[in-house]
DSSP file (Angstrom, degrees, kcal/mol; ACC not computed):
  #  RESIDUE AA STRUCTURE BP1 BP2  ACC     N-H-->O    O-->H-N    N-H-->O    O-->H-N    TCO  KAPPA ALPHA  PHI   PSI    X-CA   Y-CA   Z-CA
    1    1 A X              0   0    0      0, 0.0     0, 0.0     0, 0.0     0, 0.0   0.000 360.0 360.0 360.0 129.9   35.3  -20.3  -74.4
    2    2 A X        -     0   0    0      1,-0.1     2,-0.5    48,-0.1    47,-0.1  -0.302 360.0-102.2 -71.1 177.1   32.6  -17.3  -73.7
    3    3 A X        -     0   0    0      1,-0.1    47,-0.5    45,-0.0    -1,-0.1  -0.810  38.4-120.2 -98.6 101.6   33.8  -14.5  -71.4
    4    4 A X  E     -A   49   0A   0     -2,-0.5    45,-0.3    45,-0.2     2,-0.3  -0.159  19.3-141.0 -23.1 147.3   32.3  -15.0  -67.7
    5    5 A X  E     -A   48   0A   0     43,-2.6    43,-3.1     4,-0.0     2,-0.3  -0.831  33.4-110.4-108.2 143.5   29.9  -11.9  -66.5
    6    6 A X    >   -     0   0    0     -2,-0.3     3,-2.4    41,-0.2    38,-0.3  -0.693  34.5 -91.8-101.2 149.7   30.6  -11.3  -62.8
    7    7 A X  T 3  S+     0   0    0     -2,-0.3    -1,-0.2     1,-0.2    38,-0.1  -0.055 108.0  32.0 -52.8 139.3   28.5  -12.0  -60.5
    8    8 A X  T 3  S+     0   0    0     36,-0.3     2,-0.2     1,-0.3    -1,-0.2   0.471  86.0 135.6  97.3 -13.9   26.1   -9.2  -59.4
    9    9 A X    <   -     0   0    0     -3,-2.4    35,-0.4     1,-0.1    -1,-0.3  -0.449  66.9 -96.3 -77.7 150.4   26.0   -7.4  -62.9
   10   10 A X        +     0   0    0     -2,-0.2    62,-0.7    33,-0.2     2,-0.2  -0.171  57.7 168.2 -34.9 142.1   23.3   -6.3  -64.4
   11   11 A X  E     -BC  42  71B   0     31,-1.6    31,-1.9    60,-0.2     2,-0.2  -0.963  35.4-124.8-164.1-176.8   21.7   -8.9  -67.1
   12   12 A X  E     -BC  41  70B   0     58,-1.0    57,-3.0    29,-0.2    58,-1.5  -0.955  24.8-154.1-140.7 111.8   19.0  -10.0  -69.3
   13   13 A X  E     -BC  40  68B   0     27,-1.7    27,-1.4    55,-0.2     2,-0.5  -0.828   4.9-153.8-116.5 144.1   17.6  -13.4  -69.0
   14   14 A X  E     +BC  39  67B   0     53,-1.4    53,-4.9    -2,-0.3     2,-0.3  -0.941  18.3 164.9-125.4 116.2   15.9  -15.5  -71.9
   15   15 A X  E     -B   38   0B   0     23,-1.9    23,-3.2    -2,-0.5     2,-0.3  -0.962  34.6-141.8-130.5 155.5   13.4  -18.1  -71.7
   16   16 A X  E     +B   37   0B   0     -2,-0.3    21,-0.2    21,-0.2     3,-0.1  -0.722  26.7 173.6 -76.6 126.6   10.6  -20.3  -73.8
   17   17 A X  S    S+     0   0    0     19,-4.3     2,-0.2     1,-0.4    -1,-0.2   0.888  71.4  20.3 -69.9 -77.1    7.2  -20.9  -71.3
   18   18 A X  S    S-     0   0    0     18,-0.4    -1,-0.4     1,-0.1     2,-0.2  -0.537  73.5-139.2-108.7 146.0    5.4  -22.3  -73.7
   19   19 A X    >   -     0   0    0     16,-0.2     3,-0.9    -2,-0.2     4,-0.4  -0.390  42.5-100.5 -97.4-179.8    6.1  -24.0  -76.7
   20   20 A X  T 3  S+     0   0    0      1,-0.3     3,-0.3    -2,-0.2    14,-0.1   0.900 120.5  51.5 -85.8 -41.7    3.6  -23.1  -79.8
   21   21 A X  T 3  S+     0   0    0      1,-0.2    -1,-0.3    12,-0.1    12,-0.1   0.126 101.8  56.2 -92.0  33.5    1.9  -26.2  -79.2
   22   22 A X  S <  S+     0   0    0     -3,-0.9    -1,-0.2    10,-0.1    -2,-0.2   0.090  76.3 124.4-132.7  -2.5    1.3  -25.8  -76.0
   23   23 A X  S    S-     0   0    0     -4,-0.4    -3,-0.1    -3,-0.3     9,-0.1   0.091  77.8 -94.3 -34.8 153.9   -0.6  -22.4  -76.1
   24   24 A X        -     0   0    0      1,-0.1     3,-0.2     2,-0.1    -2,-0.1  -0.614  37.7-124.2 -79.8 173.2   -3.9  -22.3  -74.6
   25   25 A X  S    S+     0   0    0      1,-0.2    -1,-0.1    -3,-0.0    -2,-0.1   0.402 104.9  70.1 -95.2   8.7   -6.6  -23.0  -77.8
   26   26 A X  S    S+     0   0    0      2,-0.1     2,-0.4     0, 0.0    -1,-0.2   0.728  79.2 104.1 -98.9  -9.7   -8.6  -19.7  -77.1
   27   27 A X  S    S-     0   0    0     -3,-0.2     5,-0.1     1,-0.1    -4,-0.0  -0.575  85.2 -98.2 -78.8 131.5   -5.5  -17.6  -78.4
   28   28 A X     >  -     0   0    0     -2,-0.4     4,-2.6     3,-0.1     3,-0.4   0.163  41.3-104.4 -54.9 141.8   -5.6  -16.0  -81.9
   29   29 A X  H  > S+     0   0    0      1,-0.3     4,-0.8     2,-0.2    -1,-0.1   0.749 115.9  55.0 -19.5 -61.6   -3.7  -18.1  -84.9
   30   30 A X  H >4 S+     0   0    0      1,-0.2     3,-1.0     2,-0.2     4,-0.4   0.921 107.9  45.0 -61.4 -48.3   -0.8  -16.1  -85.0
   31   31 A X  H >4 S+     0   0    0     -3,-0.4     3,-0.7     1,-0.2    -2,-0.2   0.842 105.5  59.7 -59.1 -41.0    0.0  -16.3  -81.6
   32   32 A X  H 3< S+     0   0    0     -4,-2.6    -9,-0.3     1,-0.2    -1,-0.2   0.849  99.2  61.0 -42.2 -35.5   -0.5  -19.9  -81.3
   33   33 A X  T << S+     0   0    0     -3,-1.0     2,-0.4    -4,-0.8    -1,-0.2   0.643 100.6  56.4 -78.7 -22.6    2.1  -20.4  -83.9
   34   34 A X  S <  S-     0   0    0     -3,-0.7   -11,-0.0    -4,-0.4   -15,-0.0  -0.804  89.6-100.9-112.4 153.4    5.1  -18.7  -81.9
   35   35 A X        -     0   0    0     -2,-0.4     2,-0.5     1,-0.1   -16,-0.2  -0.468  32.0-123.8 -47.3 146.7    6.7  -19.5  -78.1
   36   36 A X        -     0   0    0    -17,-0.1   -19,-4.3   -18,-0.0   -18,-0.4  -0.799  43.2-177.1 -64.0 121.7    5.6  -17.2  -75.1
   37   37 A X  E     -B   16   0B   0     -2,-0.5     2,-0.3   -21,-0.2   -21,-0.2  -0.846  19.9-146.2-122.6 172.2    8.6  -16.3  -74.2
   38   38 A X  E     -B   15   0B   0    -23,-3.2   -23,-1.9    -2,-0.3     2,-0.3  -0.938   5.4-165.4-137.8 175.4    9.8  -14.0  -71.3
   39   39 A X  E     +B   14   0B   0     -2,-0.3   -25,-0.2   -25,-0.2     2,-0.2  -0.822  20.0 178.8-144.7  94.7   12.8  -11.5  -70.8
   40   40 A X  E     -B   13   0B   0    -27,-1.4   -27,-1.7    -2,-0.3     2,-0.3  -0.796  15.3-140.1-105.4 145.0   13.3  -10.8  -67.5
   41   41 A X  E     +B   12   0B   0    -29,-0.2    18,-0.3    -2,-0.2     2,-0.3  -0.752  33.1 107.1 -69.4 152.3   16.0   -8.5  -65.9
   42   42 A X  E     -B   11   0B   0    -31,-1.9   -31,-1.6    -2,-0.3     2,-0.3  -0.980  62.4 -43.4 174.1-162.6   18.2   -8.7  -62.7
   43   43 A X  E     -E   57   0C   0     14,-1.5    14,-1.2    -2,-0.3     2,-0.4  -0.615  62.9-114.2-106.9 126.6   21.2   -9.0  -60.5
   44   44 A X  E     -E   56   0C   0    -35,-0.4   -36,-0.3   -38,-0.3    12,-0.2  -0.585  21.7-159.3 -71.5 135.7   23.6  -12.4  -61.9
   45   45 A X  S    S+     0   0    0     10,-2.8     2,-0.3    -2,-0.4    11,-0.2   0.773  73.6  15.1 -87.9 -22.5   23.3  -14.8  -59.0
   46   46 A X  S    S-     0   0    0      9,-0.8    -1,-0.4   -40,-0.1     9,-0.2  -0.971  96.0 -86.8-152.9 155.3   26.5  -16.7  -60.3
   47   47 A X        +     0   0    0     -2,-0.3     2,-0.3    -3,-0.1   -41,-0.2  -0.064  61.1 159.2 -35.3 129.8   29.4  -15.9  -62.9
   48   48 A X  E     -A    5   0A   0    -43,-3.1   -43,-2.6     6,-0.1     2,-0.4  -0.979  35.5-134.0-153.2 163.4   27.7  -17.3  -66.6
   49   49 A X  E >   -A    4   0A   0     -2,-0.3     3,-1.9   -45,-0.3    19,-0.2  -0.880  48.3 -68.0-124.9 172.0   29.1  -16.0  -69.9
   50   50 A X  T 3  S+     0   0    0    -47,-0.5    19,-0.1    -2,-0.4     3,-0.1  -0.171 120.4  23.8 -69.7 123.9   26.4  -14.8  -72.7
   51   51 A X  T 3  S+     0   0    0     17,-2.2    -1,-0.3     1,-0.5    17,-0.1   0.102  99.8 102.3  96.0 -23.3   24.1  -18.1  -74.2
   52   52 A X  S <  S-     0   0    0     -3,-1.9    16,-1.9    15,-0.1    -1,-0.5  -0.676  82.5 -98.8-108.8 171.4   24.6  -20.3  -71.3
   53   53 A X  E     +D   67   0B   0     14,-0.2     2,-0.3    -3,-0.1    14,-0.2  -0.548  53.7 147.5 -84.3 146.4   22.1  -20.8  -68.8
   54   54 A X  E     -D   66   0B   0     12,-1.3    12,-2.7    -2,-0.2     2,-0.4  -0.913  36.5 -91.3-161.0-172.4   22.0  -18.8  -65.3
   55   55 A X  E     -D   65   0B   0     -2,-0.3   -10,-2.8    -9,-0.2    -9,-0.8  -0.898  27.1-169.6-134.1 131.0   20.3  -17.2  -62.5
   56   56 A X  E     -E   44   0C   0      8,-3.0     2,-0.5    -2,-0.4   -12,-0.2  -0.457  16.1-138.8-108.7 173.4   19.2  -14.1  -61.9
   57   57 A X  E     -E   43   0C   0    -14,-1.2   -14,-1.5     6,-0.2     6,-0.3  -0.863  22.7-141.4-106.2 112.5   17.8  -11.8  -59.0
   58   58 A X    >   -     0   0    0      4,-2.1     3,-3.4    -2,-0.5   -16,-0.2  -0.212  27.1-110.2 -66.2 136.0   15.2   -9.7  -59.8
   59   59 A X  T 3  S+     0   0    0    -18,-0.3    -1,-0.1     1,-0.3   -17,-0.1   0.730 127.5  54.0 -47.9  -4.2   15.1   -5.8  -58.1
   60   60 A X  T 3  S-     0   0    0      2,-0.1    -1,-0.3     0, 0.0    -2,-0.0   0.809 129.3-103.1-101.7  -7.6   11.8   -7.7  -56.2
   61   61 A X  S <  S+     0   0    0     -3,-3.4    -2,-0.1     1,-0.4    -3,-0.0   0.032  72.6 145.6 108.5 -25.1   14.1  -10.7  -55.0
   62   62 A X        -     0   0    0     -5,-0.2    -4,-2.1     1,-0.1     2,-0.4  -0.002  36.9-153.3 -37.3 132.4   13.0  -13.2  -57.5
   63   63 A X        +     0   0    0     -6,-0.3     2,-0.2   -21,-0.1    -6,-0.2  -0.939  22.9 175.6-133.1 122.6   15.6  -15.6  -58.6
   64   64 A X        -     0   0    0     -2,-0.4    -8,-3.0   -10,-0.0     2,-0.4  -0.841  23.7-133.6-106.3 154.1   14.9  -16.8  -61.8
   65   65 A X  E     + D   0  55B   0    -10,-0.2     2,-0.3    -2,-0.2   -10,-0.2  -0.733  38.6 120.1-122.9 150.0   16.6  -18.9  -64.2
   66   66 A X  E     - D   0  54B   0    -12,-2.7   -12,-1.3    -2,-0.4     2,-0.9  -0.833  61.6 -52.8-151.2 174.3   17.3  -18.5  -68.3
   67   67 A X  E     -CD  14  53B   0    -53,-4.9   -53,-1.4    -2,-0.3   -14,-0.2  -0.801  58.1-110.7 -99.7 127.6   19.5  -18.2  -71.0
   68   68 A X  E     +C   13   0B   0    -16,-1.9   -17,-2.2    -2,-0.9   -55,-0.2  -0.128  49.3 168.3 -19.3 102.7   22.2  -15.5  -70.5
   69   69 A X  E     -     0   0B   0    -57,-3.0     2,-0.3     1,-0.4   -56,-0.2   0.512  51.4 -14.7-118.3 -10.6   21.0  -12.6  -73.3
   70   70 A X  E     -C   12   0B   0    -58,-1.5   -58,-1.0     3,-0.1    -1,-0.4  -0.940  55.0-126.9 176.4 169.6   22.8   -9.3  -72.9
   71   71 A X  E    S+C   11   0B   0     -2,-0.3     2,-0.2   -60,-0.2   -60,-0.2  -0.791  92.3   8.1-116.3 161.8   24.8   -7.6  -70.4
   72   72 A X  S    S-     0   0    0    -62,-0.7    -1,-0.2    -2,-0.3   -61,-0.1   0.357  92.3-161.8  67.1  -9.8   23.7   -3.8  -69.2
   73   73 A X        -     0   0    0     -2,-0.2     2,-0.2     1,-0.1    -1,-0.2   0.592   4.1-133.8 -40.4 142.0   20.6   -4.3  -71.2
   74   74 A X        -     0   0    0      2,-0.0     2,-0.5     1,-0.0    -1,-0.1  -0.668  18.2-106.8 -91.7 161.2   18.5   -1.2  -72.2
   75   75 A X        -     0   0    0     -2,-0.2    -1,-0.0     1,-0.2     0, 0.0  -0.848  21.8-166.8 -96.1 141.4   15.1   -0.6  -72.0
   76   76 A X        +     0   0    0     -2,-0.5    -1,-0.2     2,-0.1    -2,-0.0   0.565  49.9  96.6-113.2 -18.9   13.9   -0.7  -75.0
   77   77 A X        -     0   0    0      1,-0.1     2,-0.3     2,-0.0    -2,-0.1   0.113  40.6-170.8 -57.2 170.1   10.2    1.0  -74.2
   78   78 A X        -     0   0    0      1,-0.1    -1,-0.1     3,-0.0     3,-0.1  -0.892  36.6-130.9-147.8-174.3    8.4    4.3  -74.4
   79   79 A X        -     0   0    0      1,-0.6    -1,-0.1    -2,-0.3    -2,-0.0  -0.166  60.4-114.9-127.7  31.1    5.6    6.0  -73.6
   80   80 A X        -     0   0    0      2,-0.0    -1,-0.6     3,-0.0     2,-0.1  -0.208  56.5 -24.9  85.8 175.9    5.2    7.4  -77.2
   81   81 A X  S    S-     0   0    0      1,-0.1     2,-0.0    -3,-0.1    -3,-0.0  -0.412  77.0 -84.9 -43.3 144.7    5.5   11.3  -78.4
   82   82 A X        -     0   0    0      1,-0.1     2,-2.2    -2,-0.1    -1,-0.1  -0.292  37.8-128.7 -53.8 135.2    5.0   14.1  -76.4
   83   83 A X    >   -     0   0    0      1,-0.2     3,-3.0     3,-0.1     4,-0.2  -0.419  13.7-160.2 -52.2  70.9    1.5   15.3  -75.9
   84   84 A X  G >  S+     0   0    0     -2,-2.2     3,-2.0     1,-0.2     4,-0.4   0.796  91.1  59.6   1.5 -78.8    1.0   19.0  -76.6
   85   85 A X  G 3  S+     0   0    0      1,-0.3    -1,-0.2     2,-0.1    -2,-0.0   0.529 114.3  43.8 -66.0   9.7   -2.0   19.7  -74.9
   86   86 A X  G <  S+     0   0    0     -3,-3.0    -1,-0.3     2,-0.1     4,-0.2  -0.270  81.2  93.4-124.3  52.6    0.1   18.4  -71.5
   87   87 A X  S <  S+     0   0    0     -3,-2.0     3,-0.4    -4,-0.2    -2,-0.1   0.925  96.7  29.9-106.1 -67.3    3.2   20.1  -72.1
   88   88 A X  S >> S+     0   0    0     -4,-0.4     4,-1.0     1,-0.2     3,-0.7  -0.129  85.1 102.1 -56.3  -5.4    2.0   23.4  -69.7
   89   89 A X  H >> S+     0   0    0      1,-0.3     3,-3.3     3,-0.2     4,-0.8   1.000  85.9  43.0 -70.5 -60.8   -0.1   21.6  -67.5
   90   90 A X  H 34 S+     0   0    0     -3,-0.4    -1,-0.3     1,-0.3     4,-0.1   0.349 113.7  48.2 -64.3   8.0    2.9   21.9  -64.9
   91   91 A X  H <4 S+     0   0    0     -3,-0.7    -1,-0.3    -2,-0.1    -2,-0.2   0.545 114.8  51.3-101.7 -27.3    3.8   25.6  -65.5
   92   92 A X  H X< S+     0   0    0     -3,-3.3     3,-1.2    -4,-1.0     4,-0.2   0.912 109.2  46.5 -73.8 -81.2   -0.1   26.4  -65.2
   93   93 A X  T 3X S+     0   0    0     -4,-0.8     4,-0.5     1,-0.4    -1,-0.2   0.477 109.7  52.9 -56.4 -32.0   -0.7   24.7  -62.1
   94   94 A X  T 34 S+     0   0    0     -5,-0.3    -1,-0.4     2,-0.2    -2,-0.2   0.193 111.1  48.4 -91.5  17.2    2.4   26.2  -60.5
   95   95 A X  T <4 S+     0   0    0     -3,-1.2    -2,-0.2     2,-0.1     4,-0.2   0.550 111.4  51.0-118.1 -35.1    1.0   29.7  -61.6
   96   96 A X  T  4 S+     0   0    0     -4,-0.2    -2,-0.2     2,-0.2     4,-0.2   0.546 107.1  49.6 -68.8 -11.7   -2.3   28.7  -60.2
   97   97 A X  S  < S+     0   0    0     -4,-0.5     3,-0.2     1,-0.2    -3,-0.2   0.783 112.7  53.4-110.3 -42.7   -0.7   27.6  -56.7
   98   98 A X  S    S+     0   0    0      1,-0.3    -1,-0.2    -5,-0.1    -2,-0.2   0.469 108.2  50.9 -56.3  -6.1    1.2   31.4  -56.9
   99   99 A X  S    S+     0   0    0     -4,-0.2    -1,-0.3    -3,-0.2    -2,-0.2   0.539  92.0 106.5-171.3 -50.0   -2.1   32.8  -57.3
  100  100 A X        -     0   0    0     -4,-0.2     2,-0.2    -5,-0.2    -3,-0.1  -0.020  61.2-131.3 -65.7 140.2   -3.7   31.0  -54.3
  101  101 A X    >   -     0   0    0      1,-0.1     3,-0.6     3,-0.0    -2,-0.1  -0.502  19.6-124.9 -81.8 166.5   -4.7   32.7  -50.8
  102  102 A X  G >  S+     0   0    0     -2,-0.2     3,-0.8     1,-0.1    -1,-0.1   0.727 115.9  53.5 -52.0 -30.5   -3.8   31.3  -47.5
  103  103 A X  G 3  S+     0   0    0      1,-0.3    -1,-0.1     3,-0.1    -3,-0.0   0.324  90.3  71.8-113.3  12.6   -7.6   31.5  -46.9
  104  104 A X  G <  S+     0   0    0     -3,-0.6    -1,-0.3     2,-0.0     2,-0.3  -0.027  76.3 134.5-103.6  27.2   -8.7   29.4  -50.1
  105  105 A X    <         0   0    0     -3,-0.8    -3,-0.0     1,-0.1     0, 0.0  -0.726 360.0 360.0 -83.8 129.2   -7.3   26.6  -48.2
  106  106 A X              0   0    0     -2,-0.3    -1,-0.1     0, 0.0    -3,-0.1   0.345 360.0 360.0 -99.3 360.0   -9.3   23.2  -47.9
């Protein structure tokens, strides 16, 4: 028997949209060939343990429903490496704001 998650935890919910053959026809080959799937996060609306299906609330209020896919989940994005040429912007700008009269005011 899986482990309940209590209700109100954090979660990760997993669904198929679309099936492969139900893709729209203007989308490239490769994509055609796999499910649209979604991953949504949220609040558990009811006790579920991991694999069965349940219902979530989303931080906007949504309640959606899926299969149970991780508990606590991380986010797994970025925004890439740091830029250089913005690393200073905020030291500059706050040296330009020292710098500034009262009477250069807008």
């Amino acid at each position: 028997m899986t482990e309940k998650i209590g209700k109100g935890v954090w979660v990760e919910i997993h669904n198929i949209v679309l099936q492969p053959g139900e893709r729209a026809p203007q989308v490239p080959d490769d994509t055609a060939r796999v499910p649209l799937e979604m991953c949504v996060k949220g609040f558990l609306a009811e006790p579920a343990g991991l694999g069965e299906e349940a219902e979530i609330v989303t931080a906007a209020g949504r309640r959606l429903r899926g299969r149970l896919s991780a508990v606590n989940p991380p986010y797994r994005h970025g925004f890439g490496p740091p830029v250089p040429e913005l690393s200073s912007i905020g030291q500059e700008l706050r040296h330009l704001l020292a710098e500034r009269k009262p009477s250069d005011e807008c």
